[in-house]
N, C-alpha and C positions, 0 to 999 in steps of 0.2 A: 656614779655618785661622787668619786672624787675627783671626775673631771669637772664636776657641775662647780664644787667647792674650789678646785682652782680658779676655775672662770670669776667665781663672783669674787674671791680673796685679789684677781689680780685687776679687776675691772675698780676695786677700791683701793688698789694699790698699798694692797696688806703681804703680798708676797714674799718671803726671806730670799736674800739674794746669799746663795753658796758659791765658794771660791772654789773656781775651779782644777779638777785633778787631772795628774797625770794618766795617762793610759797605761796599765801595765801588763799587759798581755792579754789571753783571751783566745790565741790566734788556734787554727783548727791544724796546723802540723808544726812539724817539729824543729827546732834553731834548726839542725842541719838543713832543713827541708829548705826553710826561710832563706840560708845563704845561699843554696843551691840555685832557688830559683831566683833570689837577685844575681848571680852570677850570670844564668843565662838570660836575665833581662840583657847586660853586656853586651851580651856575644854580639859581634856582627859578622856575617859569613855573607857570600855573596848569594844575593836572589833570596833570601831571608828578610821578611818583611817585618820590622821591627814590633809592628803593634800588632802582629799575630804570635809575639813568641808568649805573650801570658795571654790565653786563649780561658773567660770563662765555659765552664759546663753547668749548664742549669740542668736540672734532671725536677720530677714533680716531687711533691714535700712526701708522700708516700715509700718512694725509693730513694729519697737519698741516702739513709743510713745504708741501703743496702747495696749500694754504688760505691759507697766510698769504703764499705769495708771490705767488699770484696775489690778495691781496687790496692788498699791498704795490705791486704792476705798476698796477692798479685805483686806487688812489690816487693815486700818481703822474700817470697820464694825466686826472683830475678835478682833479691840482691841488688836492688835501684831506687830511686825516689817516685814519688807521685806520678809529677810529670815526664819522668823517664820511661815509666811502665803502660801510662795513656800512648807517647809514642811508640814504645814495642808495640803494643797494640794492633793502633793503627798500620803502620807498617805488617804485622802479621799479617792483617786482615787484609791488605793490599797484597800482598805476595814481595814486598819490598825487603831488602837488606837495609841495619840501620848502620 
């Protein structure tokens, strides 16, 4: 219904034009997290592909609370960030040394 009322408000060009705002946060972790992982955007090591070091994970809308708090718990008890504890991980589960 109030899409139909925008349409006809802006088809008559009755629309209020708002100034727009700042963005002020919102973000789903935490400053440290935030600087951590633009630090390792940084890094360059060799054979490190740059546009693989912020790697999304899409998981279905079902499990993602339950992904990322148990990845959140996961952290926490390793004493690391987000993406430190996806890399144990993986590594675990390869048989890998990090």
């Amino acid at each position: 219904m109030a899409d139909a009322a925008d349409d006809q408000a802006a088809a008559a060009g009755q629309l209020p034009v708002t100034p727009a705002e700042p963005f002020r946060g919102g973000y789903a972790e935490t400053p440290a997290e935030t600087a951590a992982r633009g630090h390792a955007a940084t890094v360059r090591r060799r054979g490190v592909r740059p546009h693989l070091l912020e790697l999304p994970l899409r998981y279905p809308a079902p499990l993602y609370a339950q992904v990322v708090d148990g990845l959140r718990e996961l952290a926490d008890r390793r004493r690391c960030t987000l993406p430190e504890v996806v890399a144990l991980l993986v590594a675990d589960e390869l048989g890998r040394s990090t």
